[in-house]
Every structure is written in structure tokens, then in C-alpha cells.
GULORO-102300 format. One line per 2 residues: their letters; for each residue x, y, z of N, C-alpha, C, CB. Coordinates in nm, 3 decimals, always signed. Atoms other than C-alpha are relative to their C-alpha. Glycine has a CB too. Layout:
BEGIN
A) X:Y:Z:X:Y:Z:X:Y:Z:X:Y:Z; ...
END
This chain:
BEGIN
XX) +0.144:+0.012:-0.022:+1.827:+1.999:-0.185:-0.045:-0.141:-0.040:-0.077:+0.107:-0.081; +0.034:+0.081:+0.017:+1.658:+1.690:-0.140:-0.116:+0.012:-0.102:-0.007:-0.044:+0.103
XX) +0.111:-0.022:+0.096:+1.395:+1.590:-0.438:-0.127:-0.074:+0.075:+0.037:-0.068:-0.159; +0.131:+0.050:-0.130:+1.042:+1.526:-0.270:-0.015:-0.149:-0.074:-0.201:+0.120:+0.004
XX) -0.010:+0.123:+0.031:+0.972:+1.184:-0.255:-0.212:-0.031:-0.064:+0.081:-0.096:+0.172; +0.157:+0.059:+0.056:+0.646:+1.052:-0.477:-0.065:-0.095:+0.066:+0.000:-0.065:-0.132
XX) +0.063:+0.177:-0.055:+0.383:+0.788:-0.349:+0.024:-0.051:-0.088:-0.156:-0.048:+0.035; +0.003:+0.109:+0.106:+0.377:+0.509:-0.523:-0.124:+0.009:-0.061:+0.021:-0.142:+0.053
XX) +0.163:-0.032:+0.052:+0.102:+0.489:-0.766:-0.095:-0.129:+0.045:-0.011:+0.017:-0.194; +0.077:+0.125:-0.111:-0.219:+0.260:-0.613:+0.001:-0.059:-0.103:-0.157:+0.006:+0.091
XX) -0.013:+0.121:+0.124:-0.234:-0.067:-0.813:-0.175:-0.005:-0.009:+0.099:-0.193:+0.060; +0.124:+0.064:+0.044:-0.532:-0.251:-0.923:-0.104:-0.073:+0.047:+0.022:-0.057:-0.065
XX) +0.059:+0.071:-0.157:-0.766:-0.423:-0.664:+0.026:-0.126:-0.112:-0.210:+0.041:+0.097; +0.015:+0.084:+0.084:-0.671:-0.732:-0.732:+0.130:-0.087:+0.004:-0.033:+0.063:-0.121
XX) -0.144:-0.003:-0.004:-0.292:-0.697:-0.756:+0.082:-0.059:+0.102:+0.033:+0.118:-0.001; -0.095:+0.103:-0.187:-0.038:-0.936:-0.514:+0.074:+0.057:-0.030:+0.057:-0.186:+0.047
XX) -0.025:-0.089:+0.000:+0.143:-0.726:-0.411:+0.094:-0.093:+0.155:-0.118:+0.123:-0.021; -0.063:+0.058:-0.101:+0.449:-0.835:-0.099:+0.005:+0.108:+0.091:+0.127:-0.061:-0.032
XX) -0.021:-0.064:-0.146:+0.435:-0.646:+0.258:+0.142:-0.051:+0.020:-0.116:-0.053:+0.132; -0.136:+0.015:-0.021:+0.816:-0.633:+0.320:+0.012:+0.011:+0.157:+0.086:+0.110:-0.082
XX) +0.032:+0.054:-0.128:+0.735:-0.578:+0.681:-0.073:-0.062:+0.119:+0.011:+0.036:+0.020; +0.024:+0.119:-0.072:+0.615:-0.888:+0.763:+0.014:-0.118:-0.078:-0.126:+0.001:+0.057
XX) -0.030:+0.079:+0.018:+0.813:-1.094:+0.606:+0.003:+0.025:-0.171:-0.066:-0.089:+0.076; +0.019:-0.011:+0.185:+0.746:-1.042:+0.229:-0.143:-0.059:-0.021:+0.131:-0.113:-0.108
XX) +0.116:+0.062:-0.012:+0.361:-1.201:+0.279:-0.027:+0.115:-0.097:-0.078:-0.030:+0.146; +0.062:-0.059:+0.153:+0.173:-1.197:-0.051:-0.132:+0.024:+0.030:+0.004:-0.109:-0.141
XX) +0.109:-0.063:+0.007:-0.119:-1.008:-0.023:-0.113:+0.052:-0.140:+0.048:+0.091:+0.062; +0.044:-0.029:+0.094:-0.397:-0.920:-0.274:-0.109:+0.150:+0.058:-0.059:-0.140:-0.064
XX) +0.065:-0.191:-0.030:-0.477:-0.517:-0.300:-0.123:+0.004:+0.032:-0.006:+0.117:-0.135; +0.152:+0.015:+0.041:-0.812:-0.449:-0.204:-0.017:+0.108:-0.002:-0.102:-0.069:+0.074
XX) +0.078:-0.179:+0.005:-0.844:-0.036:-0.142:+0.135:+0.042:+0.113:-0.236:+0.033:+0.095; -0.049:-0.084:-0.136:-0.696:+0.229:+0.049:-0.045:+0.079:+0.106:+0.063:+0.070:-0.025
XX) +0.063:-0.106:-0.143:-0.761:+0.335:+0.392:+0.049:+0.080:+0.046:-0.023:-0.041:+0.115; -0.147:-0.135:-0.039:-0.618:+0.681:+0.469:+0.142:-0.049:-0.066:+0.047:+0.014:+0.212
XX) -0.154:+0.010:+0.086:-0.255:+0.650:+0.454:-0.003:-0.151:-0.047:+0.164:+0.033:+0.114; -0.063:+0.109:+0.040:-0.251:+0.291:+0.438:-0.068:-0.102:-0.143:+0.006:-0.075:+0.135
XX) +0.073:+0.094:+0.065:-0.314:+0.004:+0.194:-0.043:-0.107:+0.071:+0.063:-0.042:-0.096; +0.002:+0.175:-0.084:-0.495:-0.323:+0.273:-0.003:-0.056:-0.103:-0.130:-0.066:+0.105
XX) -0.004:+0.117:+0.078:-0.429:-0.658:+0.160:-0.042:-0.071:+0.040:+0.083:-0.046:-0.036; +0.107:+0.096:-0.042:-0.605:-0.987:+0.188:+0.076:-0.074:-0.045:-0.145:-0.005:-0.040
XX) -0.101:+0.103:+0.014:-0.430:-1.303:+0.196:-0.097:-0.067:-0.123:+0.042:-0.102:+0.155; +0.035:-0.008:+0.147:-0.478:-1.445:-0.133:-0.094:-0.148:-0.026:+0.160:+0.008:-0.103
XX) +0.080:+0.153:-0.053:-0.615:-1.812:+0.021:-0.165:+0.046:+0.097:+0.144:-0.106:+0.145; +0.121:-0.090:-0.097:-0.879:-1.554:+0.225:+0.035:+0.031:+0.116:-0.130:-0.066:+0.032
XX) -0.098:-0.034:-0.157:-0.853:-1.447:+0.561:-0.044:+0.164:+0.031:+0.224:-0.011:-0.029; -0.019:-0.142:-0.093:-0.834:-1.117:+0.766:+0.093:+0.111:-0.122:+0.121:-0.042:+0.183
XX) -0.033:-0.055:+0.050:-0.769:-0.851:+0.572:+0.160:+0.157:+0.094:-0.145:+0.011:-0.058; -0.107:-0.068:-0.077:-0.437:-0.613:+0.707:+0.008:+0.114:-0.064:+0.132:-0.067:+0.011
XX) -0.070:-0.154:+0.049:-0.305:-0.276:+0.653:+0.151:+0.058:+0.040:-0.093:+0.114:+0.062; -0.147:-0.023:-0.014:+0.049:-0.177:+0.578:+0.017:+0.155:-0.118:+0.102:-0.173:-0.057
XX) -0.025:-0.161:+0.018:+0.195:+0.163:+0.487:+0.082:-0.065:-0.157:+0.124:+0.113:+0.162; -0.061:+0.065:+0.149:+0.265:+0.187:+0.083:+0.161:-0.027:-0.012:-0.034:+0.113:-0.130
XX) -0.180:+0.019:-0.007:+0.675:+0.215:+0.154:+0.025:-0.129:+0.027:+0.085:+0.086:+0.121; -0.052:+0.114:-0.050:+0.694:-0.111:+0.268:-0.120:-0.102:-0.103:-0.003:-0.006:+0.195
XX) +0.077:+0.092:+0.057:+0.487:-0.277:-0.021:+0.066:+0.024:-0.152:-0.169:+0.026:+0.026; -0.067:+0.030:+0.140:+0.608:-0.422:-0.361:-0.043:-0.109:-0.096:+0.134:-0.031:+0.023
XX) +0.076:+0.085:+0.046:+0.485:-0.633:-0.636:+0.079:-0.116:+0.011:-0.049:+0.031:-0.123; -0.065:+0.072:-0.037:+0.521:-0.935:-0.569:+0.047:-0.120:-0.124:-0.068:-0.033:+0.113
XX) -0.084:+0.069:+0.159:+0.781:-1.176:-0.790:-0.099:-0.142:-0.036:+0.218:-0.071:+0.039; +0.065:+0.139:+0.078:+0.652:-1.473:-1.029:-0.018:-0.070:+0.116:+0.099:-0.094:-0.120
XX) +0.031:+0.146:-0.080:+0.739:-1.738:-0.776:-0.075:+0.042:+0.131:+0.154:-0.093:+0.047; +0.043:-0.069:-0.132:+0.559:-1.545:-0.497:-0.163:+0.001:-0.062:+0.091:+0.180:+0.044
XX) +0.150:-0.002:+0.084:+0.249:-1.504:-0.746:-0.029:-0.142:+0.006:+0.000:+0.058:-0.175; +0.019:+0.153:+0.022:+0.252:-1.892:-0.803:+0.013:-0.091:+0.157:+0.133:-0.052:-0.120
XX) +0.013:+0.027:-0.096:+0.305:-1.999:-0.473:-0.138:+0.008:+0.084:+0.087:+0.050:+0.032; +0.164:-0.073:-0.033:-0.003:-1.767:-0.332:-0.145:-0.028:-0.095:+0.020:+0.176:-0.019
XX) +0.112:+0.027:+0.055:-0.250:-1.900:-0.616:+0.010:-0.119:+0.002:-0.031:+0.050:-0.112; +0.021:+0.145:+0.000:-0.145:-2.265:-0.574:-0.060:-0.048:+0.146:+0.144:-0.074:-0.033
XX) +0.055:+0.055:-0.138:-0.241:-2.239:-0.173:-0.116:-0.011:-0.004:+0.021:+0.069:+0.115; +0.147:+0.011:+0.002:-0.582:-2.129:-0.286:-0.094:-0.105:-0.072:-0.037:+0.111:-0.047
XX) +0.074:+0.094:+0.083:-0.621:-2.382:-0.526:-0.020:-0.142:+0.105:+0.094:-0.031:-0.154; +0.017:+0.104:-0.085:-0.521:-2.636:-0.268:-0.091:+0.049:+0.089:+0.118:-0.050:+0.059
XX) +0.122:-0.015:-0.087:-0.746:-2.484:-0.007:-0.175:-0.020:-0.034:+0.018:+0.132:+0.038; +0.122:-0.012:+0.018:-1.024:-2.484:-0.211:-0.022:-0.146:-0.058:-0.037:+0.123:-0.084
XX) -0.004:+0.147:-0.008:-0.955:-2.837:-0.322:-0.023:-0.129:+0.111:+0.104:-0.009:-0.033; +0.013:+0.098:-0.100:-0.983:-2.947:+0.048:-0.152:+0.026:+0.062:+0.126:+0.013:+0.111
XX) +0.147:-0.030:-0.036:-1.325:-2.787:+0.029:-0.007:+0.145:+0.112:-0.070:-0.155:+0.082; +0.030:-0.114:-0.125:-1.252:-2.486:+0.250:-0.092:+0.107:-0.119:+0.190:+0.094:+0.092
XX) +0.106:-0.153:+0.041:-1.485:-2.174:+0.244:+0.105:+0.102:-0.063:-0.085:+0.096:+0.168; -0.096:-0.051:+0.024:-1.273:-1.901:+0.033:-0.040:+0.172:+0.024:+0.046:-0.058:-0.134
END
């Protein structure tokens, strides 16, 4: 007998978090819609929705990468 499989528990709005299918893109949690989660690119942008199985927190250098684009974006004066 297979053991039932758990969701994952929802994170924190807030949380970067990597979509594994599409690439590993670092996303920041914002809520859940039905089944799925959405994330928001962490520089701003269009917000997406990906199914929780295919989402994972995302590592240090993935965290630091995604808060240094925003710093540069917002350094070149963009809207955030």
C-alpha cells in the first residue's frame, strides 16, 4: 500500500520560492489560487501560477541573485 502523499505546507507571502518547471525561476509567494500557487518575479512583473509539486525554496545563491536584480533595477530608476 502506497502512503498518501501530503501537500506541501503554503509558505509565507513573501517567500522565493524556485518553479522547477520553468527552469528553476525565482519567484516570490504571493497566495493561492485553487490548486495552484502564484509567484511574482522578485524584480516585479506578471505574476504566474504553477502547481505546488513543482515548487521549492529557493537556494542562497538563487535568493541573492533575485534581490540583487531588483536592486539593480531599481537603481536604473525602473517602476518596481
Amino acid at each position: 500500500m502506497v502512503p498518501p502523499v501530503r501537500p506541501p505546507r503554503v509558505p509565507a507571502p513573501g517567500t522565493l520560492l524556485a518553479d522547477t518547471s520553468r527552469g528553476d525561476r525565482v519567484g516570490e509567494f504571493q497566495g493561492v489560487a485553487g490548486p495552484y500557487w502564484s509567484l511574482r518575479p522578485v524584480g516585479g512583473g506578471r505574476e504566474w501560477e504553477v502547481e505546488p509539486r513543482y515548487v521549492r525554496p529557493a537556494l542562497i545563491m538563487e535568493q541573492l541573485r533575485a534581490r540583487t536584480a531588483r536592486l539593480n533595477a531599481r537603481s536604473r530608476g525602473e517602476v518596481l
